[in-house]
C-alpha positions in Angstrom: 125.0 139.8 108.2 127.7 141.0 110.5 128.5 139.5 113.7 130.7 140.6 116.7 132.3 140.2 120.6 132.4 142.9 122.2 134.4 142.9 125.6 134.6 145.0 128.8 137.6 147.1 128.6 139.8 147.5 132.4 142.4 150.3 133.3 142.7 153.8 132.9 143.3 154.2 129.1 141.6 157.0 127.1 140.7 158.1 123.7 139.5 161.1 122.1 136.3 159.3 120.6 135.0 156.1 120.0 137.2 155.1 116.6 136.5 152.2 114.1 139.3 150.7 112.2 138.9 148.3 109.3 141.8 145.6 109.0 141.8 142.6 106.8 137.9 141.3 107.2 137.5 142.6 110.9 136.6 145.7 112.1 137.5 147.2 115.4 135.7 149.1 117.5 136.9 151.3 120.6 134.4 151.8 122.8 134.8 155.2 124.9 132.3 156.5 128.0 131.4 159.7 128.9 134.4 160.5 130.2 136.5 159.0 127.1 137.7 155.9 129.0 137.7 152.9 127.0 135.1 151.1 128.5 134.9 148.2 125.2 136.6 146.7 122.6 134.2 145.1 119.9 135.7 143.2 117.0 133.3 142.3 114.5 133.0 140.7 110.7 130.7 140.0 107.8 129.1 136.2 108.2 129.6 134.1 104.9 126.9 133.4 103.0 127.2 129.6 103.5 127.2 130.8 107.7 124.7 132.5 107.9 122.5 129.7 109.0 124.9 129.1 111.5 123.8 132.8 113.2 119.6 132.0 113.0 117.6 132.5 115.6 114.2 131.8 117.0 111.5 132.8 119.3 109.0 130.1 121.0 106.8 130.4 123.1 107.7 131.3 126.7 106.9 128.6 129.7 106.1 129.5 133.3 106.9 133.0 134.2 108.2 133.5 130.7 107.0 135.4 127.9 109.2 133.9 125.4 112.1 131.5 124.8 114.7 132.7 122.3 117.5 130.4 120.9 119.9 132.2 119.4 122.3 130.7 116.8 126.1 131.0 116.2 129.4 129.3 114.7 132.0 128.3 117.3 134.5 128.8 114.9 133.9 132.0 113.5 133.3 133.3 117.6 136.9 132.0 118.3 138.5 133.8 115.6 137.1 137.0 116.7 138.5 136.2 120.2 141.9 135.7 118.9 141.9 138.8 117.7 140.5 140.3 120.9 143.3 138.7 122.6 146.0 140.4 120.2 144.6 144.2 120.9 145.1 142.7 124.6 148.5 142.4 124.6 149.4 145.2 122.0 147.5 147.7 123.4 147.9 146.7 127.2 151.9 146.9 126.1 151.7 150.4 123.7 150.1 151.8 126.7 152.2 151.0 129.1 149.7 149.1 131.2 147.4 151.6 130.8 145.1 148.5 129.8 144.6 146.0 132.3 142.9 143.9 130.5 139.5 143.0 127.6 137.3 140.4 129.3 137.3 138.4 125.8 136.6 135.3 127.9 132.8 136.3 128.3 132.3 138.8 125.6 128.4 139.8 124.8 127.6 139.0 121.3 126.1 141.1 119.3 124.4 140.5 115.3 123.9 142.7 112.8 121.4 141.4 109.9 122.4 143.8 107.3 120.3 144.2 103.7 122.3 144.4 100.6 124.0 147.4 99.4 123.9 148.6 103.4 125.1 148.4 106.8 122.7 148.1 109.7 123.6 151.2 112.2 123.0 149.1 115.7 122.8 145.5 116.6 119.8 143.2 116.3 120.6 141.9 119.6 123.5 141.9 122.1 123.6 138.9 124.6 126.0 137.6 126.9 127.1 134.6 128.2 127.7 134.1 131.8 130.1 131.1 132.8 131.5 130.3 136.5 131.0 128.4 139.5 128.4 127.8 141.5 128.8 129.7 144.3 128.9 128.2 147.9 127.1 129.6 150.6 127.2 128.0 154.2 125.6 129.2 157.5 127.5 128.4 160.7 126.4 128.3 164.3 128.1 129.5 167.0 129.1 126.0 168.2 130.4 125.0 164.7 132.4 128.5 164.6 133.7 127.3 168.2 135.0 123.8 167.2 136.7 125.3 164.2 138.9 127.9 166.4 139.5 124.7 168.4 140.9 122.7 165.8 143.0 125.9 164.5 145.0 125.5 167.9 145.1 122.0 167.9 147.0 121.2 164.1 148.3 124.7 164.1 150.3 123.4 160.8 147.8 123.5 158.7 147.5 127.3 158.4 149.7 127.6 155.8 148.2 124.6 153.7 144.5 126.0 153.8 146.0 129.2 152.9 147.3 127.8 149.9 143.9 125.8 149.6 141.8 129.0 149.9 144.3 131.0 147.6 144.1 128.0 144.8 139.8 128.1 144.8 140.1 131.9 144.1 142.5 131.3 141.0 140.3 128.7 140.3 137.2 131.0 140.4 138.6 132.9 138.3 139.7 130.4 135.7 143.5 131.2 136.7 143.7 126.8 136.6 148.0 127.4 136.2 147.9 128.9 139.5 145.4 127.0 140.9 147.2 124.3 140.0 150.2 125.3 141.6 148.5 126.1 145.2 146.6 122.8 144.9 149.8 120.7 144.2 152.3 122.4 146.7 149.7 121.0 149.3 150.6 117.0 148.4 154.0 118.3 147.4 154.4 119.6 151.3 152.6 116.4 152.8 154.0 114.3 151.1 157.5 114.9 149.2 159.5 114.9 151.7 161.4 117.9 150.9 162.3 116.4 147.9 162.0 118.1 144.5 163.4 116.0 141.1 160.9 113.9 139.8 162.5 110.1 140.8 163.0 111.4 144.4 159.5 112.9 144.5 158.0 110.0 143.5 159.8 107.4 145.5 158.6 109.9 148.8 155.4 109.7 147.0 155.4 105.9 146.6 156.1 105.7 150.5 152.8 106.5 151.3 150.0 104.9 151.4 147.6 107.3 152.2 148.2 109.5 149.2 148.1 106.6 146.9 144.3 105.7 148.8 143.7 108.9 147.9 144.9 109.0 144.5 142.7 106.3 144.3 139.9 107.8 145.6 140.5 110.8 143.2 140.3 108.4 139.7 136.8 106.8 140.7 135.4 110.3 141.5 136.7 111.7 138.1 135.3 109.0 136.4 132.0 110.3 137.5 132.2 113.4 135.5 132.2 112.4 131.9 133.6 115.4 130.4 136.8 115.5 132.9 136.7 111.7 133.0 137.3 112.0 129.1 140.2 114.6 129.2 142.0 113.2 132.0 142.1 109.9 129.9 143.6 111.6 127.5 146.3 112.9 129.9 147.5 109.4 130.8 147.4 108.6 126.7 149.6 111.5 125.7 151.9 110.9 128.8 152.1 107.0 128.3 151.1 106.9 131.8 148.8 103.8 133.0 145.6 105.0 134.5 146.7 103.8 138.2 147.0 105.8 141.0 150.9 105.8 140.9 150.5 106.8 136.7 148.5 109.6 138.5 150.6 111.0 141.0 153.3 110.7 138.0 151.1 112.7 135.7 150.5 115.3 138.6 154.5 115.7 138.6 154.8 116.5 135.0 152.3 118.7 134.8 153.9 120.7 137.3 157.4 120.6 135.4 154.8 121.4 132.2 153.3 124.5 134.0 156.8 125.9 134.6 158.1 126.7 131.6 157.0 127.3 128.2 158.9 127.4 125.0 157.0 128.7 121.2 158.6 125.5 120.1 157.7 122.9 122.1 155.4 120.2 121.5 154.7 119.9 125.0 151.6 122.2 126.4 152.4 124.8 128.6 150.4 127.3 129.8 149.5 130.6 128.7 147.1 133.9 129.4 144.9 132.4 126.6 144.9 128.5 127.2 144.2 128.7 130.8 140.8 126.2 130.3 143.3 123.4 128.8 144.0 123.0 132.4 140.6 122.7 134.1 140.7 118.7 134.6 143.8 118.4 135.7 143.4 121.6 138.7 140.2 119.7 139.3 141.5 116.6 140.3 144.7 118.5 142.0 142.4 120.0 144.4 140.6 117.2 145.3 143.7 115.3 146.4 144.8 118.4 148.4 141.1 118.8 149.9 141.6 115.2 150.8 144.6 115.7 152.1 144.1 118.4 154.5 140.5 116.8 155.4 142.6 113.3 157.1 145.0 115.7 159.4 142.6 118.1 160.2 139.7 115.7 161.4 139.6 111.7 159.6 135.8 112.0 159.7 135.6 115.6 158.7 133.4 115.8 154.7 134.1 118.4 152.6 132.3 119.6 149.3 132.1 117.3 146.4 134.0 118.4 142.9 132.4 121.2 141.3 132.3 122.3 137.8 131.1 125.5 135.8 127.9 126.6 134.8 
C-alpha cells in the first residue's frame, strides 16, 4: 500500500514531461498539463505493514439524498511527513527557479491511496480526496438606509479609515491562514488606540494600563475565549509558557510579546517565531487579537453598534 499528497502547483514553471524521482522512501512526482506547466507536485511512500490499518476505509450506507457514506482512514503522522517534504520542493524549487514557482498548496493537498498486491505496483490511485478547510464565509444584505447611515458615520469619525483598513486587511490574511500578518494588522489597531505613541514594552504597557476601556475589553476578550474550548485550551497554554497570570493586564502583556515574538526569528531560539510553515501555531492568539481590535473600533465608531461573534474554521 502506497499512500500520497499531492498539491496544486502555482507559477509559470515548466517541464519537459511529467518525471518521477525516487529519494530515500518517497517518491516524487511532477505533475505537468497539456501545455507542460507544472500543474502538481505529489509525494508519496509505501505504508508499513503495522500502518496499514491506519489507511482503511469503509463504505455505509448513504442517509438522505446520499447513496453512500465513505470514511476513509489515514495516519496523521505519516500525512505530516509527506508535507514536510512538500514544503522542502517548495522552497528549493521556488528558489532553483528563480521564482518561477509561486508556490505548492501543501496546506490542503488531495490524498490519494494506492492498495498495491505483492510483487507489484498499482498504476492509478484507489481514490483521491481532498480536504477543504477555511472560514465560513459572511454574507450580509444591506438596504439602502443602512448603506446611508454608514456613509454618515464615515464623515462623522473620519479617523477610523485607516484602522478598518488595517481591520479589513488583517481578516483577508486571516482568510487565508496568513495569522503573522493578521496578527500584526489586528494589533497595530490597540497599539494606535491605545499606546500612546509609545513603543518598548514598559512604556506600552503603562499607556496600556491607563485605560480602562481596553482593560474592559481585554476582559471581555478572556470570557469569550473561554467559550471556545479548543482556543480556550491553547491560549492557557500562552499564559503558562509566558508566566503570565490569566488577567486582563497578563493578557495585554502576552499580546506585547507576541508581537516582539512575531518579529524576529532566530534557528536557535527557544522562543516560537513565525514561519511560512507554522503559520496555524498562531491561530488563537490572531483570534483573540482581532476581537480586541473589532471591539475597539466598534466603541468609537458607534457604543451600541454589534459586530460578528469570533469565528473559527471549518
Amino acid at each position: 500500500m502506497r499512500f500520497g499528497i499531492a498539491a496544486s502547483a502555482s507559477g509559470s514553471l515548466y517541464c519537459q514531461e511529467t518525471t518521477v524521482v525516487d529519494v530515500e522512501q518517497f517518491r516524487f512526482e511532477f505533475r505537468v498539463d497539456d501545455n507542460k506547466r507544472l500543474e502538481a507536485v505529489c509525494i508519496s511512500a509505501k505504508v508499513p505493514s503495522e500502518l496499514e490499518k491506519d489507511f482503511a476505509w469503509v463504505v455505509h450506507p448513504g442517509e438522505g439524498g446520499s447513496l453512500l457514506h465513505l470514511t476513509l482512514g489515514g495516519n496523521s503522522e505519516f500525512r505530516e511527513d509527506l508535507v514536510t517534504q512538500l514544503q522542502v520542493v517548495e522552497s528549493h524549487l521556488a528558489f532553483a527557479s528563480g521564482g518561477a514557482l509561486l508556490s505548492l498548496d501543501w496546506d490542503t493537498p488531495k490524498e490519494e491511496l494506492w492498495p498495491e498486491a505483492e510483487g507489484q505496483e498499482a498504476s492509478s490511485a484507489a481514490y483521491s480526496v481532498s480536504r477543504v478547510r477555511g472560514y465560513r464565509p459572511t454574507q450580509v444584505k444591506m438596504g439602502k438606509e443602512q448603506i446611508r447611515s454608514i456613509l454618515v458615520s464615515a464623515r462623522r469619525v473620519p479617523e477610523l479609515v485607516i484602522p478598518k483598513a488595517f481591520f479589513r486587511e488583517g481578516l483577508n490574511y486571516q482568510n487565508r491562514f496568513q495569522y503573522a500578518q493578521a496578527f500584526y494588522s489586528f494589533y497595530f489597531i490597540i497599539e494606535g488606540f491605545f499606546a500612546g505613541g509609545k513603543f518598548r514594552e514598559r512604556e506600552v504597557l503603562r499607556e496600556f494600563a491607563k485605560s480602562a476601556q481596553l482593560e474592559a475589553i481585554a476582559e471581555d476578550t478572556i470570557r469569550n475565549m473561554a467559550g471556545l474550548e479548543r482556543h480556550a485550551e491553547r491560549l492557557h497554554g500562552l499564559f503558562v509558557s509566558m508566566k503570565l497570570p490569566e488577567t486582563p493586564r497578563g493578557l495585554l502583556k502576552l499580546l506585547f510579546r507576541v508581537r516582539g515574538n512575531l518579529h524576529h526569528y532566530s534557528p536557535v531560539s527557544s522562543t516560537k517565531h513565525a514561519t511560512p510553515f507554522n503559520q496555524y501555531e498562531f491561530e488563537t492568539v490572531t483570534l483573540l487579537a482581532m476581537y480586541m481590535a473589532a471591539r475597539a473600533i466598534a466603541v468609537r465608531d458607534d457604543p451600541g453598534m454589534p459586530f460578528a461573534p469570533m469565528s473559527t474554521p471549518n
